[in-house]
N, C-alpha and C positions, 0 to 999 in steps of 0.2 A: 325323772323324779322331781317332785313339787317342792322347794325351798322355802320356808320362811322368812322372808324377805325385811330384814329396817327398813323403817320410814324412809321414803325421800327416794325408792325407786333400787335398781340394781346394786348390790353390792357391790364396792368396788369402785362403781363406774366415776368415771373421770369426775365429775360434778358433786362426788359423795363431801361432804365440807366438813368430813372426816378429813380429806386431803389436803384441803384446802386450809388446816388448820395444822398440819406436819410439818414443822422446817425442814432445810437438805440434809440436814443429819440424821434423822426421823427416817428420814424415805429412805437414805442411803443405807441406813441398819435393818429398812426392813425387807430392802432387795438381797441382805446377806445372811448367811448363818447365822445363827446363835451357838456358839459349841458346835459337836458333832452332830445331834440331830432334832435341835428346835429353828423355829425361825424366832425373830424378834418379836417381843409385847411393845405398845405404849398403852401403860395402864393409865394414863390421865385421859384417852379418849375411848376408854373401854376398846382398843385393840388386844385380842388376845394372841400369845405363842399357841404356835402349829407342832405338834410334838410326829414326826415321821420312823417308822422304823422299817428294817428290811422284814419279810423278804416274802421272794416269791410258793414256799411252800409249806413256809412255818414261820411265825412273828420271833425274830429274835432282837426282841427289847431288853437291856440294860437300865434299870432307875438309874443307878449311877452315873452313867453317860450322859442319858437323858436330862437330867436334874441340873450335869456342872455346868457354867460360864467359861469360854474356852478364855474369857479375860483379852484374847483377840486371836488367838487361834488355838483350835479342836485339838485336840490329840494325835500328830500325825504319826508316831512311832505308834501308836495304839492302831491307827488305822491300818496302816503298813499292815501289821503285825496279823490284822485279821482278816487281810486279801489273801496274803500269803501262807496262812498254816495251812499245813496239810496233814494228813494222817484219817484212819479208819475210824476213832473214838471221837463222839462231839466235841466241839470246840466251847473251852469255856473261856470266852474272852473277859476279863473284868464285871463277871458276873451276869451272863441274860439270863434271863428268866424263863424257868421251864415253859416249852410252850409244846401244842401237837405239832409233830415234823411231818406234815399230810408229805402225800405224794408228790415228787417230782413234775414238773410239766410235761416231761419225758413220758410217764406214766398217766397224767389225765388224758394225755393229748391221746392215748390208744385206748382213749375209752370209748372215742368216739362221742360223747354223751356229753352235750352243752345244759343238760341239766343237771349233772353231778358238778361240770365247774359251776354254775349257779350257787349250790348246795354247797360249793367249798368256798365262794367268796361269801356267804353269811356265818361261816364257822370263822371264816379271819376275819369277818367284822366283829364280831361277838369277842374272840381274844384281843383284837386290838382295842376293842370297846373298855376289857376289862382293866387296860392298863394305863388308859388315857392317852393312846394314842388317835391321832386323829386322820393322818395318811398312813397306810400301807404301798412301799414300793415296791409295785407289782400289778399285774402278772408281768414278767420278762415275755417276749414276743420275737422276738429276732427270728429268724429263718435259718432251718438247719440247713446252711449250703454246704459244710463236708462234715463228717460225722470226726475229725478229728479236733471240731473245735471245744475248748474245755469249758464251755457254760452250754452247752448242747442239752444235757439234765433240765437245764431252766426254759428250755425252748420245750413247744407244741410240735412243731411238724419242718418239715421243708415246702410244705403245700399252703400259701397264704390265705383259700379258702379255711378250712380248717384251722390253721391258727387265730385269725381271725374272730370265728363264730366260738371259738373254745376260748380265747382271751376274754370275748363280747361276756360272754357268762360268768367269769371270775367277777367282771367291773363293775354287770352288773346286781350281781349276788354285795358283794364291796358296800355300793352307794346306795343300795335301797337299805340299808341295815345304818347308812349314815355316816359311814367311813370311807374316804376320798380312796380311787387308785390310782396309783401312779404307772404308768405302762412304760415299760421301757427296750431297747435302747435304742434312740430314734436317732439314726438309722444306720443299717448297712453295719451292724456290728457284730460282725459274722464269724469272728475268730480272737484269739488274745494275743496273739504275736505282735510285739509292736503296738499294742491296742490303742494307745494315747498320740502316737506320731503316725500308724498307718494311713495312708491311704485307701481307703477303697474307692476304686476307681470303677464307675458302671455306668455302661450306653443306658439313654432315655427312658427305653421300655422296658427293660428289664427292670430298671430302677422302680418305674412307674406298677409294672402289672405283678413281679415280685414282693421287692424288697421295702415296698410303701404301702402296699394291696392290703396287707393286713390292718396298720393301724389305721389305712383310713376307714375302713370297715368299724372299728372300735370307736373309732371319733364321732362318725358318722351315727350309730346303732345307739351306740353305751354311752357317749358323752364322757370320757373319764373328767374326774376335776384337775389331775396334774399326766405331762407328760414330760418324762426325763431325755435330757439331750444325751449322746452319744460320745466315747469319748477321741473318735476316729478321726480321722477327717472325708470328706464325700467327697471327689472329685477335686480336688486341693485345696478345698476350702474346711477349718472344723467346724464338726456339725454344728458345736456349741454356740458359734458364734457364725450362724449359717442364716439371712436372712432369708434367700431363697425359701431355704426345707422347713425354719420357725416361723416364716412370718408369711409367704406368698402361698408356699401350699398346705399348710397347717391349719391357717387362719384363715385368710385368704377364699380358697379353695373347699377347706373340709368344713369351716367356719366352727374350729375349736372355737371354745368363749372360757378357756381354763389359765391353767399356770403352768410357765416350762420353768422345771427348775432340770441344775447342773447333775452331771454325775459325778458324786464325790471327787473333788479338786478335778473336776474336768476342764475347768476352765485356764485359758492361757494367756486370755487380753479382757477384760474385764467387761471397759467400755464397750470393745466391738459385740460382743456378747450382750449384754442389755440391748444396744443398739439393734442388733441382729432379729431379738426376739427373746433371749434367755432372759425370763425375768427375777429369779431366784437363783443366786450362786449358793452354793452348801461344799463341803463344813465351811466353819467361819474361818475364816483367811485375811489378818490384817494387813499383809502385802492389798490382795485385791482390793481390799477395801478402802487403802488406800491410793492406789488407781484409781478406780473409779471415784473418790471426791476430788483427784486432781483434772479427770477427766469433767466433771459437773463445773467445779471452779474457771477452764478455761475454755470452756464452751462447746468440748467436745461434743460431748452428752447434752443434748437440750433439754430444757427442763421439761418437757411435754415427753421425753422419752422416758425418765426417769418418774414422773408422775407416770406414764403408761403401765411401766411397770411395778409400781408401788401401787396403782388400787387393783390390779391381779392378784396380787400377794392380800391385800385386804379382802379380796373376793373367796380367795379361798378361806381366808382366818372366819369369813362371816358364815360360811357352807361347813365347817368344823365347828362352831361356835353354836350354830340353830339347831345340830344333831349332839352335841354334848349331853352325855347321863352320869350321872354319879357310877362307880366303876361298879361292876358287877362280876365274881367269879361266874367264867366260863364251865360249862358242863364236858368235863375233860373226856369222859365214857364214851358219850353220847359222841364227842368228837374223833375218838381212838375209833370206834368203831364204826364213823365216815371214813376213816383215814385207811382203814382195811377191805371197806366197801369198796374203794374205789382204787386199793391195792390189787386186789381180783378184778376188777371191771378191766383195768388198763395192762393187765399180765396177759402175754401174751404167747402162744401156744405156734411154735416155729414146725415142729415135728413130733411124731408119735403114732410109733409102729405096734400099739394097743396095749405098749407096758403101762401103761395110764389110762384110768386110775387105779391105786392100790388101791385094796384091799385092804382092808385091816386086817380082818383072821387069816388070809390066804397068799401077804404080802411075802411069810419067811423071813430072809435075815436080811435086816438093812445096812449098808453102810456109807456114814454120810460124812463126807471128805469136804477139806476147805476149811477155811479158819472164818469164812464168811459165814458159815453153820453158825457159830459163836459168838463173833463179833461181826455184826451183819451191816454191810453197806448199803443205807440207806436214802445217804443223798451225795450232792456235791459238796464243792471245796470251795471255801473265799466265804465274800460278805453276807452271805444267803446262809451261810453254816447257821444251824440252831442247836438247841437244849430242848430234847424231847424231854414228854411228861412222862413217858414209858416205853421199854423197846421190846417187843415181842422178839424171842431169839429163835430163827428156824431150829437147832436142831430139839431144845425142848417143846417147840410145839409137834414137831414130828413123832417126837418121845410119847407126847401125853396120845396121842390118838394112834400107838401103834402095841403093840404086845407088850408084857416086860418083859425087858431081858433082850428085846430081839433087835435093838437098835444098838451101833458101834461107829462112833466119831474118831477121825485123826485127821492130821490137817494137812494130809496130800503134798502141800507145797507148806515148807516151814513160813511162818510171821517174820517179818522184820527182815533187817539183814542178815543175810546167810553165805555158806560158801555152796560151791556146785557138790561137793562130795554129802553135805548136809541134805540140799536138792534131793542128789539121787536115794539118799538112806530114806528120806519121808516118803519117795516115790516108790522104793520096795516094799517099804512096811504098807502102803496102800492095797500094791498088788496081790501080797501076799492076803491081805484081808479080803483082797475082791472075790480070792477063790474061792473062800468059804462062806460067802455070800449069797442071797437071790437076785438083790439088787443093789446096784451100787447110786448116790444122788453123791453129785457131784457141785458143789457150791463156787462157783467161778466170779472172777471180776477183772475189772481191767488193774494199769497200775495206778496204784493209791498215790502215789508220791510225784506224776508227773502230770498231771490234770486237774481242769478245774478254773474258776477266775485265775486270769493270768498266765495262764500254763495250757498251750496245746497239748496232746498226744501228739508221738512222737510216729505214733503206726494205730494198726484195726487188730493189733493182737493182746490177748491176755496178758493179766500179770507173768511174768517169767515161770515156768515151769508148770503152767495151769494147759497149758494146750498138750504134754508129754503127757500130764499125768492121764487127762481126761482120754489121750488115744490109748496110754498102759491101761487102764481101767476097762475101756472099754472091748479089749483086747481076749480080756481075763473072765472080767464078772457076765454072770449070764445076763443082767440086763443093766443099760448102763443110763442115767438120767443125767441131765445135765440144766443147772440153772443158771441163769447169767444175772448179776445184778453188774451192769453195764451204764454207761450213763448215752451210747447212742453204739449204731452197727458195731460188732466185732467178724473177725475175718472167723472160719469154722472147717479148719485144715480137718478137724475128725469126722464133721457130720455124715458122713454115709456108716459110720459105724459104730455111733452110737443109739439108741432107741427113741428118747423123746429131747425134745429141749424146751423149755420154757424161760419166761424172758422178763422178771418184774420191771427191769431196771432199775431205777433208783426211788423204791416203793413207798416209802418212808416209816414212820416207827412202827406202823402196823402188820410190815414186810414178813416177818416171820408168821404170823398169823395166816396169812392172806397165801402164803407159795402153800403153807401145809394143806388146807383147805381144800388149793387145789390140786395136789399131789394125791389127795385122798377122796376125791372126787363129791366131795360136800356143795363143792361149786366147780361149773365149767366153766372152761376159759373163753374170755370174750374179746378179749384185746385184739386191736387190730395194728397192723405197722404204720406208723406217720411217717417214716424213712426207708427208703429202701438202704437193704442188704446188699452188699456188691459182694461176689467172689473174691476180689482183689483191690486193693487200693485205686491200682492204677485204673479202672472202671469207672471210678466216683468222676462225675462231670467235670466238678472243678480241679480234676486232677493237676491240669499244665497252668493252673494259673496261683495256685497255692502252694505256698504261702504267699509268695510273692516276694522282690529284693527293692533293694534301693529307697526303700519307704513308699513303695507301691504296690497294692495289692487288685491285679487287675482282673476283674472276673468278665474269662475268655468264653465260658459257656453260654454268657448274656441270660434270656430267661429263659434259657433250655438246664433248669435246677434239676436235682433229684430223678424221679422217675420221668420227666419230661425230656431230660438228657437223654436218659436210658434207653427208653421209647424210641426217638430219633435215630438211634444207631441202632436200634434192635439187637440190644445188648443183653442179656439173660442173667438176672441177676440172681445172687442167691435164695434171695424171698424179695418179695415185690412188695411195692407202695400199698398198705391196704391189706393186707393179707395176716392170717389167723385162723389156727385152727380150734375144733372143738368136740368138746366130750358126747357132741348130739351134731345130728346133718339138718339141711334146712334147702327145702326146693325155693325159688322163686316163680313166679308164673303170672301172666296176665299182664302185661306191661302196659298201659296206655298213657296217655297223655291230656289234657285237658281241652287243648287246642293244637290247631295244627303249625299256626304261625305266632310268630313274637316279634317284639319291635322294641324297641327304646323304651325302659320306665316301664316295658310289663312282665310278669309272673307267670309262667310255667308252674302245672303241678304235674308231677311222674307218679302214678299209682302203681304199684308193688303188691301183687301177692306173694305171701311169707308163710310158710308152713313148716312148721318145728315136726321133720320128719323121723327122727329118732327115739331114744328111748330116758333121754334127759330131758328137763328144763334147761334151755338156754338164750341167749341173746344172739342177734348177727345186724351187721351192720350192711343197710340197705346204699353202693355207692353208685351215683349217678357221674359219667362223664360224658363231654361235648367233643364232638369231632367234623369239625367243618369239612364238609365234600370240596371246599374251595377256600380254604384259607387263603387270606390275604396277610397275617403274620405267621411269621416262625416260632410254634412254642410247642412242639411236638405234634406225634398224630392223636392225641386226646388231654382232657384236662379237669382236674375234679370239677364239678359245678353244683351237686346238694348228695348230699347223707342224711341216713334217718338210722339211726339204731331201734328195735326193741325188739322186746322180749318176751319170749313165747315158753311154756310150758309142753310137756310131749306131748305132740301131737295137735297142737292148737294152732290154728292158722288165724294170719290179719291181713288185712289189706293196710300198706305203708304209703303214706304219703310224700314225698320231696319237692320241697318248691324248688323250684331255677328260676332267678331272676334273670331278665336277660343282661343284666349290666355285671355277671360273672357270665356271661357268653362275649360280652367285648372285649378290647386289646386296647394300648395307649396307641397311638397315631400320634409319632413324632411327628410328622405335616404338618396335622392340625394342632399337636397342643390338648389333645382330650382324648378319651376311648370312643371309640369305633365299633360297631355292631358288625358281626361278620354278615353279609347277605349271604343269602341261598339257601340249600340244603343243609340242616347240619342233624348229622347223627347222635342221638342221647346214646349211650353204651348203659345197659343196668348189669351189674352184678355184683361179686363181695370182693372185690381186688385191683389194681388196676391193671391186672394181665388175664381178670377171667371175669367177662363182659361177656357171658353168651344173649342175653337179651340187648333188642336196641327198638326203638321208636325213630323216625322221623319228622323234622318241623321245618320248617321255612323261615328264616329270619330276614325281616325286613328292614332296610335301613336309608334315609334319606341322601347319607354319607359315601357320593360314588368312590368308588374304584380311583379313580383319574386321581393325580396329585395334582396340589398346589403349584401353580406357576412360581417356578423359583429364577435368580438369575446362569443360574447354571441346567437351566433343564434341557435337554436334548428338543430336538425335533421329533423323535414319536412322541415324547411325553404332553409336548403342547399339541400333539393332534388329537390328543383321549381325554385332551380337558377341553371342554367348549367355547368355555370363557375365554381361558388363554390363547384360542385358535382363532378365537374372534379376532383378538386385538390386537394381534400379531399377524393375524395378516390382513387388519384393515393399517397396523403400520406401515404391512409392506405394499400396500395399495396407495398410500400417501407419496411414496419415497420411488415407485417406480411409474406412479400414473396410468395405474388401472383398476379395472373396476374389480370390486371383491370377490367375486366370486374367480375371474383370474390370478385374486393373489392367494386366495386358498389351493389353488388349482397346483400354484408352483411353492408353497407352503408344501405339497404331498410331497411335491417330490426331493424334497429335502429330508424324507422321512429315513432316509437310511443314513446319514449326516451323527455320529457319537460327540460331535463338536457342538455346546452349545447353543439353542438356535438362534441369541442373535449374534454369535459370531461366525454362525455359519449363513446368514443371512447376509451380512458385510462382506463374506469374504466370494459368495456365489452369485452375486448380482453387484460388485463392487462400489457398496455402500459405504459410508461413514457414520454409524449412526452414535447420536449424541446421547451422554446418558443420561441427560435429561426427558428425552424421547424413547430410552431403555424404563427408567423410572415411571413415566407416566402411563406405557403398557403395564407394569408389574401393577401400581396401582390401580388401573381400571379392573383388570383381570383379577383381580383381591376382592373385590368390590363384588364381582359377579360372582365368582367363587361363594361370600358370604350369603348373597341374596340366593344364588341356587340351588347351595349344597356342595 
């Protein structure tokens, strides 16, 4: 997106004489908070405050907050206070301001549909437009690696393609409307146990083709103006004050040109952190702030580092500054009814033995259980909590599109706390109602009180007495439905005996609107799964390395995440990565491909015939995976590489398009330090899941990058016989050292090829050499040297 630019070149940039005219006081105020969520003005140089507010699926802005001077520090009992509430009813912390509570990331990310996130980062520009704020922090992006982690709601997928392209659309819906995002949490913040002192602890490539794949996609595509550091630590270092992950491959590598700021009071060493790359600490914190001007006073911090980070922070004030409009009310309708759109697009249809859709005249007696009917769970718990404009309540939408008289609510499992003898009397009075019922809808959730920022689940099971009631229920009544508003997999001890399940998760205020709709078959369900289903906890990849102890949390499955785990062990999950059912069928057919081979930097397109073979209007999501005939990494046997959702009416067919880039067909190459292209054959899989791939294409991928490793000082004798280089100069070493001609010191190089002892200490010790490491050193480097010139 094209900036309006001051005079005198890049905002920001080091030369701006803006900067040059800031004292250390100046700079030091405008690397920190203002309060809980501005950054500093200096109105003598027309620098303006950055006004930031949460969140990822609903603006929840506070004037008050906004407005105070924390006088030198924010509100931290206030802060606390609004990590930590819990409870089913919005949170009204010190007054936010109504705003729409769109859907969960949980919920876009199954919509498949990178233009509906588009379409929801211009409805949060437009609200954050209306209130003068200038950054939204968001979209959250982390990677669902176990579904018991409690910001899992706020996350896309476990698949970094797909999080990635579904974030890229939030950012860039966001900044073409002229409000910054902030994407966060970078990185590896995968669980809340421990959140601030853990560890996570993760090999190379997983780190690389995982846990980083997504934002650097975002950086790379969307450009965000800020990215939020983490509050973990990666590999024992925090991320916050991570030069490495902020400054080598952020910068560096992705060639962010934006602002890192803190994750509220993420930070622990102030200096190290500016130093690092953080160049925005938030809330205001006059401990840190005073750190860092003791750290600028004694030379810690140089002044070129502190200026570095002082015209970022100018860069962004001047990118918030050039898109400033006088506030406008937002079109609240127009956005309830995005918010329900895309409540239906991301609901997701697990099973359904043809009790769905009712019927209106021919439904009979309803009756709709759960206290969730009522008071309906819409999102998550912590900072991201908002103040909708309005809450659609399932069971009165149910009410209005069903008979009178023929709809009967009780709430199955009592509200609040309760005793077991309570339990079982709501659980009779259900039963009893079921008998004289048609059909019973069942309104399920997990528990309210144990998840969330800050708070893992404790298991994959329902709130206490939601899994009894829904097996008595469906025991009883002739047909039993079940909806989950969930914030990621729950375990489904009853599924073989109940009839349908569907699955908003956490839908947002438009939720009740959006299940009835498709309970009553006005819309089909299109939603597909971003996470697999396991039967049982113990299933889930990251089973044996979560939580983790001792302040380390070390992920043992590496980048075998989610369905890539599953896959590997040929595990059978409950419902698979991808998968979705629907009120209309759909063939695929005609599979081709553009070209036969791909190479580094080029573009596959998959053509897809799609035929909406049933008797509805509906949508299905067209999913492409790669499956190398010869993998050289380990990341299961297939891996998403493009999707195209659309939508057909009955009977209408299209041909879909999926580009594959080849650079989601490469792997990181711990050797080398960068991704690797697989050579060979590798198999595209088409179809709607990623356990039901009946179609596949063949391509050839080309790549300059052999096989053979890097000559290391530890590499065996086979390994320097499959690198060239390395064979060269190792054995015109060992031509030097024993006085013959090379081709007899390759000769006796072979036969050292069965030797598991490095080769030159297996060279020293089978021809009774001494060799100096300086004459170790100068093979490694020659052989480097070759390496680089020939691949």
């Amino acid at each position: 997106m094209q900036t309006d630019l001051p005079a005198g070149g890049e905002p920001g940039a080091p030369h701006d004489e803006r900067l040059a005219a800031l004292d250390t006081d100046e700079k030091i105020a405008l690397v920190s908070g203002n309060g809980m969520w501005r950054t500093h003005g200096v109105p003598r140089l027309g620098i303006r405050s950055v006004v930031m507010a949460d969140g990822p699926n609903g603006l929840r802005f506070s004037p008050e907050q906004a407005a105070e001077d924390g006088g030198g520090n924010a509100d931290f009992a206030d802060f606390i206070s609004l990590v930590t509430r819990r409870g089913a009813a919005a949170a009204h912390t010190r007054g936010p301001e109504p705003a729409t509570c769109f859907p969960t990331a949980s919920t876009v990310g199954a919509t498949w549909d990178p233009r509906s996130a588009r379409e929801l980062g211009r409805a949060f520009a437009a609200e954050c437009r209306s209130f003068g704020v200038g950054v939204l922090l968001g979209p959250g992006m982390n990677i669902r690696r176990t579904p018991l982690a409690g910001r899992t709601s706020e996350y896309y997928s476990e698949d970094p393609l797909l999080t990635g392209v579904m974030a890229a659309g939030v950012v860039h819906g966001l900044q073409e409307c002229g409000v910054g995002a902030c994407v966060k949490h970078f990185a590896a913040n995968n669980s809340e146990i421990e959140r601030t002192s853990m560890d996570s602890v993760i090999e190379e490539r997983a780190l690389r083709d995982i846990y980083l794949r997504a934002f650097e996609r975002v950086v790379r595509e969307a450009a965000p103006w800020v990215v939020m550091s983490s509050y973990n630590r990666l590999n024992g270092v925090q991320a916050a004050q991570h030069p490495w992950l902020l400054t080598r491959v952020l910068r560096d590598e992705w060639g962010f040109d934006g602002l890192v700021v803190s994750d509220w009071h993420g930070i622990t060493d102030r200096p190290a952190s500016l130093l690092a790359g953080n160049d925005l600490d938030m809330p205001e914190s006059a401990q840190r702030v005073a750190r860092l001007r003791a750290g600028v006073t004694s030379g810690a911090v140089p002044p070129e580092a502190l200026d570095r980070a002082t015209a970022r922070v100018l860069r962004l004030a001047d990118r918030v500054a050039a898109h400033e409009t006088a506030p406008a009310p937002f079109d609240a309708d127009a956005h309830h009814d995005l918010a329900a759109r895309i409540a239906r697009a991301g609901t997701v249809l697990l099973a359904n033995n043809g009790v769905l859709p009712l019927e209106p005249a021919a439904a009979g007696k309803l009756l709709v259980l759960g206290t969730g009917a009522v008071e309906p769970v819409v999102q998550g718990f912590g900072s991201a909590r908002m103040v909708p404009t309005r809450l659609d309540v399932p069971l009165t939408e149910i009410e209005r599109r069903s008979a009178p008289g023929t709809v009967t609510h009780l709430p199955g499992v009592p509200a609040g706390p309760h005793t077991d003898d309570e339990r079982r009397a709501a659980r009779a009075a259900a039963v009893a109602a079921a008998k004289d019922s048609d059909v019973a809808i069942v309104f399920a959730h997990t528990p309210q009180n144990a998840d969330g920022e800050n708070a893992d689940r404790a298991d994959l099971g329902l709130e206490p007495g939601y899994d009894e009631l829904i097996a008595a229920v469906a025991a009883t009544a002739a047909r039993t439905v079940v909806v989950l508003t969930v914030p990621d997999a729950v375990t489904m001890p009853w599924i073989d005996d109940v009839d349908a399940v569907l699955v908003p998760f956490y839908a947002g205020q438009a939720m009740g609107s959006a299940v009835a709709s498709l309970l009553f078959g006005e819309h089909s369900p299109s939603g597909k799964l971003t996470t697999t289903f396991p039967r049982r906890l113990a299933d889930t990849p990251s089973f044996l390395g979560y939580p983790g102890e001792g302040g380390r949390h070390v992920y043992v499955e590496g980048a075998l995440v989610g369905y890539r785990g599953y896959d590997a062990r040929d595990l059978d999950p409950l419902f698979p990565f991808g998968f979705g059912l629907s009120y209309t069928t759909f063939a695929l057919s005609d599979v081709t491909v553009d070209s036969g081979t791909v190479a580094a930097g080029e573009r596959l397109t998959v053509s897809v015939r799609v035929r909406n073979t049933g008797p509805r209007d509906g949508a299905e999501v067209v999913q492409v995976y790669a499956a190398p005939e010869r993998p050289r990494f380990r990341s299961g046997p297939r891996e998403l590489v493009g999707f195209a959702r659309v939508e057909l009416a009955a009977g209408q067919e299209r041909t879909v398009t999926v580009p594959v880039d080849a650079d989601d067909l490469a792997h990181w190459d711990v050797t080398r330090g960068r991704r690797v292209l697989d050579d060979g054959p590798v198999r595209l899989l088409v179809g709607t899941s990623s356990r039901d791939l009946p179609h596949q294409v063949t391509v050839r991928a080309t790549t300059d990058v052999p096989r053979w490793a890097p000559l290391r000082r530890d590499s065996a004798p086979a390994a320097v016989l499959a690198n060239p280089h390395a064979r060269r100069e190792v054995a015109a070493l060992l031509a030097r050292r024993l006085g013959v001609d090379p081709g007899t010191a390759d000769e006796l190089l072979q036969e050292c090829r069965r030797s598991f002892v490095n080769v030159f200490d297996t060279l020293a010790n089978r021809f009774r050499l001494v060799l100096d490491e300086s004459e170790i050193d100068a093979v490694l480097t020659a052989a480097r040297q070759g390496e680089a010139r020939g691949g």
